[in-house]
LUMNU-453756 format. One record per residue (C-alpha): residue number from 1; residue in three letters; chain; x, y, z. Coordinates in steps of 0.001 Angstrom, whole numbers, always signed. Each point is the difference from the previous one (the first is absolute). Layout:
! residues N
+-----+---------+--------+---------+---------+---------+
: num : residuo : cadena :       x :       y :       z :
+-----+---------+--------+---------+---------+---------+
: NUM :     ALA :      A :       X :       Y :       Z :
...
+-----+---------+--------+---------+---------+---------+
END
This chain:
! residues 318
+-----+---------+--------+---------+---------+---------+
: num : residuo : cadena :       x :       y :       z :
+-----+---------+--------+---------+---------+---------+
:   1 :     UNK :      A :   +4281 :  -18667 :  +14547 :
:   2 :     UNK :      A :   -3733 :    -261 :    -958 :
:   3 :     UNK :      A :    -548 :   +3010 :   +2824 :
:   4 :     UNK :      A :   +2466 :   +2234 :   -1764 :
:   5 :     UNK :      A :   -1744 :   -1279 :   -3317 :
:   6 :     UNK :      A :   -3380 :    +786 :   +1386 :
:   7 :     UNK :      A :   +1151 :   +3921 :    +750 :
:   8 :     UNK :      A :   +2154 :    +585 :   -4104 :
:   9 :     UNK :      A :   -2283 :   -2082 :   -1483 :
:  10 :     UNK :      A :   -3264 :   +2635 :    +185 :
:  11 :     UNK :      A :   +2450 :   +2984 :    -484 :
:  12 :     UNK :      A :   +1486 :   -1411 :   -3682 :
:  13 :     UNK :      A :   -3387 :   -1415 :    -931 :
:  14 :     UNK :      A :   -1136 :   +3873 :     -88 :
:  15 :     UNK :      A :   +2473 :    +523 :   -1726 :
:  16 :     UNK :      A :    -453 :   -2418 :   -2610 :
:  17 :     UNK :      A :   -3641 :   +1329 :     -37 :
:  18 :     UNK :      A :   +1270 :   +2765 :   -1181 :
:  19 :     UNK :      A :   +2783 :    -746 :   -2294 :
:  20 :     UNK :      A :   -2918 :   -2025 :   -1633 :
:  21 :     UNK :      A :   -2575 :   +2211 :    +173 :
:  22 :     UNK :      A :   +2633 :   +2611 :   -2498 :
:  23 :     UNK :      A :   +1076 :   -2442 :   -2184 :
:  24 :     UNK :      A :   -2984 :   -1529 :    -955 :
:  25 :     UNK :      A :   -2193 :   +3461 :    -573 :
:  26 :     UNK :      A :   -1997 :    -111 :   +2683 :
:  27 :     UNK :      A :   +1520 :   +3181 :   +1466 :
:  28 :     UNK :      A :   +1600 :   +2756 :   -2117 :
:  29 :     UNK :      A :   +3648 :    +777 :   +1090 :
:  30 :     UNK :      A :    -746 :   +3400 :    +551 :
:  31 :     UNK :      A :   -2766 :   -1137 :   +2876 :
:  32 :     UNK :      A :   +2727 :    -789 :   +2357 :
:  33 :     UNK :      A :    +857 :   +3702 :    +116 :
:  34 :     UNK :      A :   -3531 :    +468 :   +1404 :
:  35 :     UNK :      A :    -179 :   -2773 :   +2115 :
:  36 :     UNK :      A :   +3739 :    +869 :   +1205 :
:  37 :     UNK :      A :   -1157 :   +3877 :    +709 :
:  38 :     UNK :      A :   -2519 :   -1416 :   +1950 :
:  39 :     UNK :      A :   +1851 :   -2092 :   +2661 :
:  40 :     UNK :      A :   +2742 :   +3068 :    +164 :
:  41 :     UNK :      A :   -2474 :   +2755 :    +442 :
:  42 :     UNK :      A :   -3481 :   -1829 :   +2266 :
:  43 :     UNK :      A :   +1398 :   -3373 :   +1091 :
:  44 :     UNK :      A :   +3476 :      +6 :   +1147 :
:  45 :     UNK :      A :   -1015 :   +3797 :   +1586 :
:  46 :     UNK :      A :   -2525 :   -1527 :   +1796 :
:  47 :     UNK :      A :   +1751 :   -2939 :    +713 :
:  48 :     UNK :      A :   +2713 :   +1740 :   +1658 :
:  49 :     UNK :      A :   -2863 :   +2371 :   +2142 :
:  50 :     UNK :      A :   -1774 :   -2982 :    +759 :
:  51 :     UNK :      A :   +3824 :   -1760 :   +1350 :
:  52 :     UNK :      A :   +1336 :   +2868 :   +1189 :
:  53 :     UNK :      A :   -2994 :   +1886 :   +2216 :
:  54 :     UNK :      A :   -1173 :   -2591 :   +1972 :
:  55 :     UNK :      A :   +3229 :    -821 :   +1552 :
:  56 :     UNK :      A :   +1837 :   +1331 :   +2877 :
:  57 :     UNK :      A :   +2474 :   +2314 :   -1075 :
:  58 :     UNK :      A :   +2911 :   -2105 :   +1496 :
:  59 :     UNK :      A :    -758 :   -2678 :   -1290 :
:  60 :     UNK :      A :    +257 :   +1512 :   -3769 :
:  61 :     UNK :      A :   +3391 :   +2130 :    +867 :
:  62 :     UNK :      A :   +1996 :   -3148 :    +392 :
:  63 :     UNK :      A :   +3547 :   +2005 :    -868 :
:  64 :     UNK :      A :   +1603 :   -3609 :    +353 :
:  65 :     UNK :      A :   -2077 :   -1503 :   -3064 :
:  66 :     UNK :      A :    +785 :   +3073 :   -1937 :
:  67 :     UNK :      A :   +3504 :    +819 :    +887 :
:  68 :     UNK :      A :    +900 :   -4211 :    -926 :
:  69 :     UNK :      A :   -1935 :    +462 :   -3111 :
:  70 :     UNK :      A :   +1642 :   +2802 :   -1294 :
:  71 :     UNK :      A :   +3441 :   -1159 :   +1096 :
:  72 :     UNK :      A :    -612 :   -3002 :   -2027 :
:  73 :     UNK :      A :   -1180 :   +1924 :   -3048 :
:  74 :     UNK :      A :   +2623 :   +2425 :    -123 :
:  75 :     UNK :      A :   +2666 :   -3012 :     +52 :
:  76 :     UNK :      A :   -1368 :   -1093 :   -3234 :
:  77 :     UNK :      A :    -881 :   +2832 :   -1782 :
:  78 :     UNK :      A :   +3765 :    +857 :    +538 :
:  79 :     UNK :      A :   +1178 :   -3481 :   -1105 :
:  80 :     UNK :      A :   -2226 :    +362 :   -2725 :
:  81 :     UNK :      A :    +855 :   +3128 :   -1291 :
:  82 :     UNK :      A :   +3629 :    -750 :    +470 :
:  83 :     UNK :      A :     -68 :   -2974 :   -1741 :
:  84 :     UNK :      A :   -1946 :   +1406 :   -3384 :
:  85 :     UNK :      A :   +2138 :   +2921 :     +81 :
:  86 :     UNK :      A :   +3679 :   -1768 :    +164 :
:  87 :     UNK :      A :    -422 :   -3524 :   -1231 :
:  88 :     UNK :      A :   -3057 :    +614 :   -2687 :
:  89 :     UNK :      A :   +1545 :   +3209 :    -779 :
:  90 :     UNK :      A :   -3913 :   +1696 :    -252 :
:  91 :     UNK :      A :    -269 :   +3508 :    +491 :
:  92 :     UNK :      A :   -1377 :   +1919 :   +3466 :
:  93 :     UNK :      A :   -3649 :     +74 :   -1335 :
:  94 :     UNK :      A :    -105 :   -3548 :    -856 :
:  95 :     UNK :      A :   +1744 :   -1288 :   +3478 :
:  96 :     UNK :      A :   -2250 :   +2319 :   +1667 :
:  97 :     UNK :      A :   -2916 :   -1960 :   -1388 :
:  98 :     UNK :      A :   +1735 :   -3652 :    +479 :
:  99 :     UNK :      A :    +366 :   +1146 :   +3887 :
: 100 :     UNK :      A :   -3974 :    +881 :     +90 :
: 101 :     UNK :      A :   -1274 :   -3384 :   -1830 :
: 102 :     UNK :      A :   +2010 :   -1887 :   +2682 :
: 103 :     UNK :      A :    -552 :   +2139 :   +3343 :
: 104 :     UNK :      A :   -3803 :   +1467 :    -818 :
: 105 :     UNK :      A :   -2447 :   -3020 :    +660 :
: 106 :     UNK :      A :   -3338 :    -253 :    -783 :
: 107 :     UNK :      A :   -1297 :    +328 :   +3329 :
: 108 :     UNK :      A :   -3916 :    +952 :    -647 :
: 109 :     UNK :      A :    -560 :   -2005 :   -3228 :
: 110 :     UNK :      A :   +1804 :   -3276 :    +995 :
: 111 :     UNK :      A :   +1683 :    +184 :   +3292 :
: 112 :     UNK :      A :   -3621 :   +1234 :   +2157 :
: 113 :     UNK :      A :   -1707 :   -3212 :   -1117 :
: 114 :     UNK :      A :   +2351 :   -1878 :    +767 :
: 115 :     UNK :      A :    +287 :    +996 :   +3469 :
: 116 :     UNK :      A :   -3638 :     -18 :    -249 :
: 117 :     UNK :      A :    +110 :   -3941 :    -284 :
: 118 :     UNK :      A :   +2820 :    -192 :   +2575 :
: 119 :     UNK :      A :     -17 :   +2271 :   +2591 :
: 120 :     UNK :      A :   -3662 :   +1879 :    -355 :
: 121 :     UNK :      A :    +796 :   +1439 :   +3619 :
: 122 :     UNK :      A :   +2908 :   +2250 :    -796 :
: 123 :     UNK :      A :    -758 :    +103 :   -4361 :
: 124 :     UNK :      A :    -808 :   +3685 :    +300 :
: 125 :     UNK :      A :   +2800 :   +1246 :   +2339 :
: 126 :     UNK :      A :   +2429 :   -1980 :   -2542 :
: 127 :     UNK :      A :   -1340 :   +2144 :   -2828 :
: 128 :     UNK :      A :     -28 :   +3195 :   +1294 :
: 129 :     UNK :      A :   +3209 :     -72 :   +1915 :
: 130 :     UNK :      A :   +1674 :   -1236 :   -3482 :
: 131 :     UNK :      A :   -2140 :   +2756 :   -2067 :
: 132 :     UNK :      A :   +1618 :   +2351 :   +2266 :
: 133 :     UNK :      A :   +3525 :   -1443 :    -672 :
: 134 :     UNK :      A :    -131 :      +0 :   -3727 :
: 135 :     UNK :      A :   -2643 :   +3177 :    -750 :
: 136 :     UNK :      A :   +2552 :   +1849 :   +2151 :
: 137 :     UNK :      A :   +3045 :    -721 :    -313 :
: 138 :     UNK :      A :    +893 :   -2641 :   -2802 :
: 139 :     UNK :      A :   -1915 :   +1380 :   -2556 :
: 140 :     UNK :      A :    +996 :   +3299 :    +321 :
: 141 :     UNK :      A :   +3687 :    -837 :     -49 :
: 142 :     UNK :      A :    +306 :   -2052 :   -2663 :
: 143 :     UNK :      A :   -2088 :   +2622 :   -2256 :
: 144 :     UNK :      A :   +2561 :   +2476 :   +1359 :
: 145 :     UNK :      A :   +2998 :   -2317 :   -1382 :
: 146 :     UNK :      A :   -1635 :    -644 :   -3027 :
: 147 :     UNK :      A :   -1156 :   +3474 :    -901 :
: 148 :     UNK :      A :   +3843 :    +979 :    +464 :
: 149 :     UNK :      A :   +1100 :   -2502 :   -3440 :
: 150 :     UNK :      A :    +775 :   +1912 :   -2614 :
: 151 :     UNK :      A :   -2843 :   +1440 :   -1803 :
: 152 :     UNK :      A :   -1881 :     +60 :   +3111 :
: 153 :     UNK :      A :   -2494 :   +2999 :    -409 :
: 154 :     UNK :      A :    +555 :   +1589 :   +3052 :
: 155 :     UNK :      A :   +2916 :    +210 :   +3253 :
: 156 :     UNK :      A :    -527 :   -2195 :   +3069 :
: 157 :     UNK :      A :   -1092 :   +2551 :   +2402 :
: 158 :     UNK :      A :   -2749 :   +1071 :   -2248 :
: 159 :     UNK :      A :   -1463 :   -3667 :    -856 :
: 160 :     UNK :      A :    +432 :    -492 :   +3545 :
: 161 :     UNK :      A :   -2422 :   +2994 :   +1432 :
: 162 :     UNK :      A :   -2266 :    -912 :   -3057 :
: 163 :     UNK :      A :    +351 :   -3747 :   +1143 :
: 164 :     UNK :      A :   -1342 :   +1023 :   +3752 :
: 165 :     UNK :      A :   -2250 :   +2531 :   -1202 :
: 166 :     UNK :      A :   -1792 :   -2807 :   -1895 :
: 167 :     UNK :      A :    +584 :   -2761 :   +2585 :
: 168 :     UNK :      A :   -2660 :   +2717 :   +1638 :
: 169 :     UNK :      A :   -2357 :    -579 :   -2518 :
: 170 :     UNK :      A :     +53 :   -3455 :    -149 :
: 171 :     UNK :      A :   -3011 :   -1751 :   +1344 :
: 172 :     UNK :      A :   +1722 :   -2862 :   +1320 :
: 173 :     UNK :      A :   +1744 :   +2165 :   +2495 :
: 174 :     UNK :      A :   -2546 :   +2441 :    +399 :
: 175 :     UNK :      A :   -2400 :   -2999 :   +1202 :
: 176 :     UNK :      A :   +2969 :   -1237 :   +2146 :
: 177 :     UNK :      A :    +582 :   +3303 :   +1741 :
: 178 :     UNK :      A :   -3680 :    +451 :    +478 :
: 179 :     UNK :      A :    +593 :   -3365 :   +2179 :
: 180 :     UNK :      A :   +2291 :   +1245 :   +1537 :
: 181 :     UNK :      A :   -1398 :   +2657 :    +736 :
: 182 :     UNK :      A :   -3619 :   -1327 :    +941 :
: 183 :     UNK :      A :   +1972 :   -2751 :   +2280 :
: 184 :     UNK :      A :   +1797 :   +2717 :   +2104 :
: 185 :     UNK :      A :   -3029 :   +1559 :    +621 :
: 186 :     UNK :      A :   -2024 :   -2855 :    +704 :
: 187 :     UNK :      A :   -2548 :    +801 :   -2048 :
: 188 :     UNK :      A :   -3216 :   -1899 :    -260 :
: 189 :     UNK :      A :   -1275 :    -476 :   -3434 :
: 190 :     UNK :      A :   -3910 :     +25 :    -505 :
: 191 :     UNK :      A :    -878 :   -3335 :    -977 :
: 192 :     UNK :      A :   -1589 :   +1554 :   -3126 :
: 193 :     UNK :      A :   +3522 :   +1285 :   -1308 :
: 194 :     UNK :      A :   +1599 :   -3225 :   +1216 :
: 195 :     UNK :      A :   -2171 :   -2464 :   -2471 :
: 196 :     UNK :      A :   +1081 :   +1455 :   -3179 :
: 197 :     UNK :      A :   +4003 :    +115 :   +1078 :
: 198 :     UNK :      A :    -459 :   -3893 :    +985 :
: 199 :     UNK :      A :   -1591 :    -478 :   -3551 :
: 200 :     UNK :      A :   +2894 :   +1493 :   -1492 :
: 201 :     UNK :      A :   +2538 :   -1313 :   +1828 :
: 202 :     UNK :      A :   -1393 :   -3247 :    -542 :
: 203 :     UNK :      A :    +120 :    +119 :   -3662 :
: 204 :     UNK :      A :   +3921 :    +693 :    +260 :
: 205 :     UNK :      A :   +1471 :   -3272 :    -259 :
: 206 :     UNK :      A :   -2253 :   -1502 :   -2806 :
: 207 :     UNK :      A :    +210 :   +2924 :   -2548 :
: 208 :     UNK :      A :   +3638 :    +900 :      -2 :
: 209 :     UNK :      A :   +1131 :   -3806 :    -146 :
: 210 :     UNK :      A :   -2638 :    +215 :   -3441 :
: 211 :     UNK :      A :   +2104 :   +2880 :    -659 :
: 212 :     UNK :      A :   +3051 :   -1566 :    -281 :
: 213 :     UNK :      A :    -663 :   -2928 :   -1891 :
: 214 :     UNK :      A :   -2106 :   +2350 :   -2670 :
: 215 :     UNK :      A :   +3282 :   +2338 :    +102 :
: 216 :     UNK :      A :   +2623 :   -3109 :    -751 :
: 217 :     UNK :      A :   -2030 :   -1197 :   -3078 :
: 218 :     UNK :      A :   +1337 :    +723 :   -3119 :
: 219 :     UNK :      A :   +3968 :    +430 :   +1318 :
: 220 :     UNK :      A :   +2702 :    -989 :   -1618 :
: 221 :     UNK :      A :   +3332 :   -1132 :   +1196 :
: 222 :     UNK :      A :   +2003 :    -522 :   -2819 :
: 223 :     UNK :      A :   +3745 :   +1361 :    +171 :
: 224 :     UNK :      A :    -168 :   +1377 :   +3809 :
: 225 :     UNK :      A :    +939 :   -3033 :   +1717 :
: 226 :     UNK :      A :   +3121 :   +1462 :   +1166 :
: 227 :     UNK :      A :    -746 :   +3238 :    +186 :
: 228 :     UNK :      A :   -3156 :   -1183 :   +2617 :
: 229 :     UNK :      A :   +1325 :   -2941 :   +1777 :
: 230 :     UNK :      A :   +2116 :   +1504 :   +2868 :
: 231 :     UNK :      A :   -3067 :   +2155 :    +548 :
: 232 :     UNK :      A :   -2045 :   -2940 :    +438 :
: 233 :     UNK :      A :   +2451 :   -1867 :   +2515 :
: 234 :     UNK :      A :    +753 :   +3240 :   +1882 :
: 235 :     UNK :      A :   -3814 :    +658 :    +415 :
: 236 :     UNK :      A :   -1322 :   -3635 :   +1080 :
: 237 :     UNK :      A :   +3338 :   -1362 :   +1263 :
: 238 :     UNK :      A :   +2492 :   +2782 :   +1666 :
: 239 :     UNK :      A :   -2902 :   +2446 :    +965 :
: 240 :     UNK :      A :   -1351 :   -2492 :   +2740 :
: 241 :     UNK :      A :   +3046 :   -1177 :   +1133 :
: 242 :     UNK :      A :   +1484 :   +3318 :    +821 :
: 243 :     UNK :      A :   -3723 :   +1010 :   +1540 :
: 244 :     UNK :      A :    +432 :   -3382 :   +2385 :
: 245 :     UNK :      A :   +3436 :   +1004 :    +469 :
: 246 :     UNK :      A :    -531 :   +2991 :    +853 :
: 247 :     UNK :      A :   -3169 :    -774 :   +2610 :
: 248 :     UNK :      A :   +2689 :   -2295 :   +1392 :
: 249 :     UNK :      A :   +2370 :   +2848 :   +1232 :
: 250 :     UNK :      A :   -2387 :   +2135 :   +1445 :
: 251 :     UNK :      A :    +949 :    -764 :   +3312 :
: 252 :     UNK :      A :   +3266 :    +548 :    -639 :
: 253 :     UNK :      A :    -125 :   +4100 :    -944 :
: 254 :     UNK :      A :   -2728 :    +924 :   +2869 :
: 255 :     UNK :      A :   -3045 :    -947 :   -1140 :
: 256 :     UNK :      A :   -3096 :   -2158 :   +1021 :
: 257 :     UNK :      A :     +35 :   -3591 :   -2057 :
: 258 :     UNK :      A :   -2989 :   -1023 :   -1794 :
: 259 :     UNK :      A :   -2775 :   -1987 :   +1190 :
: 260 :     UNK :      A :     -20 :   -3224 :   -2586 :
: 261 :     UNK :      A :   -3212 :   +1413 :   -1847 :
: 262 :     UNK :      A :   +1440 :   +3221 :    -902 :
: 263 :     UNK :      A :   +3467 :   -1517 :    -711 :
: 264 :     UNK :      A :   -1715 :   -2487 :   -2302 :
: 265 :     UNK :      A :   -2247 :   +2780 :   -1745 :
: 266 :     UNK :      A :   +3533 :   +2097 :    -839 :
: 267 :     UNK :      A :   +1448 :   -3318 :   -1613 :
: 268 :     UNK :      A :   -3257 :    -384 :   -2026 :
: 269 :     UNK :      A :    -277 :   +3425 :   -1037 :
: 270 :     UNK :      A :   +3761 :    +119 :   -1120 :
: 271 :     UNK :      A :    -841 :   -3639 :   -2108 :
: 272 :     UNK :      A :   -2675 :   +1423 :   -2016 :
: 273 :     UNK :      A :    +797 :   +1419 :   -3453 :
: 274 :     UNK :      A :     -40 :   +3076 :    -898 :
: 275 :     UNK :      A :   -2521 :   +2672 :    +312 :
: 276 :     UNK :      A :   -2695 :    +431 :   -2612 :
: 277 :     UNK :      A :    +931 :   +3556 :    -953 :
: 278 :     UNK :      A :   +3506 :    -767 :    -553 :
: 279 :     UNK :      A :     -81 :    +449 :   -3811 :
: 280 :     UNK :      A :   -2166 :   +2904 :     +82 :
: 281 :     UNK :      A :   +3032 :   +1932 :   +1502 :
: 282 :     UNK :      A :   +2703 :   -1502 :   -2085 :
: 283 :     UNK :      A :   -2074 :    +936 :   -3110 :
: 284 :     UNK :      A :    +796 :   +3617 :    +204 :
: 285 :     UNK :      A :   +3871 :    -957 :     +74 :
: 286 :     UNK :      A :    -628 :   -2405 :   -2992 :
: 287 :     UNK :      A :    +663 :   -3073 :   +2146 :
: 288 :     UNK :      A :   -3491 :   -1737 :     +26 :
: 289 :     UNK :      A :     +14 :   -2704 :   -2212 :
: 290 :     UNK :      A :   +3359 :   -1126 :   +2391 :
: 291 :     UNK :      A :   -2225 :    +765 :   +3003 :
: 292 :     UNK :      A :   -2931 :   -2016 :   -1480 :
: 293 :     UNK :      A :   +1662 :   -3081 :    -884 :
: 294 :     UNK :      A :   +1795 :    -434 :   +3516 :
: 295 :     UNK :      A :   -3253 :    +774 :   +1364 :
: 296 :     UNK :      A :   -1120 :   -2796 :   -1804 :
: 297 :     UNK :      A :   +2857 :   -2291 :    +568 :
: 298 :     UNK :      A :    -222 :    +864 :   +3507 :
: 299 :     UNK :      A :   -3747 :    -713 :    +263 :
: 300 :     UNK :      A :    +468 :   -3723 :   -1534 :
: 301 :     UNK :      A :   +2913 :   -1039 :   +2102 :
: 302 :     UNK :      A :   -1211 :   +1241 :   +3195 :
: 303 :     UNK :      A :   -2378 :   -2627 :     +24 :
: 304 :     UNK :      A :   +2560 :   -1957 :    +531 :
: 305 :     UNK :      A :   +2327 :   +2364 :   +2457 :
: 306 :     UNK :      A :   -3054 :   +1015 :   +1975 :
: 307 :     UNK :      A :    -825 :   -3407 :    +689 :
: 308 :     UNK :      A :   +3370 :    -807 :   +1480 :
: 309 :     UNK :      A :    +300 :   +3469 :   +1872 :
: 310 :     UNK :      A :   -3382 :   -1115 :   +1352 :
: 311 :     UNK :      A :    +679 :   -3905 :   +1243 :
: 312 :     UNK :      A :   +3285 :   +1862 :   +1509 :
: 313 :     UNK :      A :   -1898 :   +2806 :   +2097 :
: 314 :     UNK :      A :   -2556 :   -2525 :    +571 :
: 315 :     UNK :      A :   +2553 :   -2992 :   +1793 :
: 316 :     UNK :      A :   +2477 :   +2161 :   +1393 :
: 317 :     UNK :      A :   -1755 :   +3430 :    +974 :
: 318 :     UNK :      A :   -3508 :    -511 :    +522 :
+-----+---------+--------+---------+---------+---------+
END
């Protein structure tokens, strides 16, 4: 148990750096939006590159990781959205954005360092084989379901060409695809170019965890308990479980199992809370302060869910 403590421990005492750093004046509020631009445009772009470009291209296609990732995901966003629609009787735009707090993970700001800690070997192909899943196809869907609630300001086929016609823009995936890209080629990079990616890349993990401790101080909870709490269990509880479940049956429908690492780094991933940006797209449907607080609620308790998840992969995966 003190190895698993040894790999949350560092993660949540950024964190709490963080969360302290807000609340007691140190940092303005509004700084997080800088520092949080910063890992989404330079370090997580670079981080991606740097993962991404010096790997065989094989080795980062892994349709197997992705396909049992997505299966997984897709299981509880439909659960999810079921569930908020029929038994708390919420309306398409809210389920919509129940579905993405539990299936969306915080991959780059929380999930990457934990890998990191765990499984250094394979931490980049984890991220950018789950940026792909969620940038691509998750996110875009679940805008697409939300944007089609009443009052939603435009029809699904529109927010979903404006949705990919960003997702083009974005510098997450344009770094990823430049990866791509630069690993099918097998391009060299000058040493010279290569210094100021690693410096980047390697300011990833430190600055977004700041991030989200600054961006959880302040929050209030008050009168969302049950509005938030089967968000909270389907993101750290059911979201893993159907990712292992899913990794299990691989074999089953055709395709290659997982090596241990990777099958571990999908659990992980799936564990994590959710992703940083989360209320950022709920606040143009009015939904943040309900995105916020199970972001926070999430955040708390998965120091406690992560370290189980963890011990598990650990004794009976690893």
């Amino acid at each position: 148990m003190l190895d698993i403590l040894s790999v949350t421990a560092p993660i949540f005492i950024m964190i709490a750096i963080g969360y302290a750093a807000v609340y007691s004046g140190v940092f303005e509020a509004g700084a997080m939006r800088v520092l949080g631009s910063y890992v989404v445009y330079l370090a997580l772009p670079a981080l991606l590159f740097k993962a991404v470009s010096q790997r065989p291209i094989a080795e980062i296609a892994n349709w197997s990781y992705m396909s049992a990732y997505l299966a997984g995901s897709l299981v509880v966003l439909t659960a999810g959205y079921l569930y908020a629609r029929h038994v708390q009787k919420a309306g398409t735009t809210a389920a919509a954005f129940s579905a993405m707090g539990m299936v969306c993970s915080n991959t780059g700001f929380v999930g990457y360092p934990i890998l990191l800690l765990m499984l250094p070997s394979i931490a980049g192909v984890g991220l950018a084989l789950n940026m792909m899943v969620e940038n691509i196809v998750l996110i875009p869907l679940l805008l697409a379901i939300a944007q089609a609630g009443p009052g939603g300001p435009s029809p699904v086929g529109i927010l979903l060409f404006r949705t990919f016609s960003g997702l083009m823009r974005n510098p997450i995936i344009i770094g990823l695809m430049a990866g791509l890209a630069a690993s099918i080629v097998n391009l060299q990079i000058p040493e010279a170019l290569m210094k100021p990616i690693d410096m980047l890349a390697a300011s990833s993990a430190a600055v977004s965890l700041f991030v989200i401790g600054g961006t959880l101080a302040g929050v209030s909870v008050r009168g969302l308990s049950r509005e938030i709490a089967p968000i909270v269990v389907g993101k750290l509880v059911f979201h893993p479980l159907a990712v292992f479940a899913a990794t299990c049956v691989l074999p089953l429908v055709g395709l290659a199992p997982l090596s241990p690492q990777m099958q571990a780094a999908a659990i992980v991933l799936a564990a994590v809370p959710m992703m940083g940006i989360y209320p950022i797209l709920a606040q143009r449907f009015g939904r943040e302060r309900t995105s916020v607080v199970a972001m926070l609620m999430a955040t708390v308790l998965s120091f406690f869910t992560l370290s189980v998840v963890l011990w598990a992969v650990d004794t009976y995966i690893l």
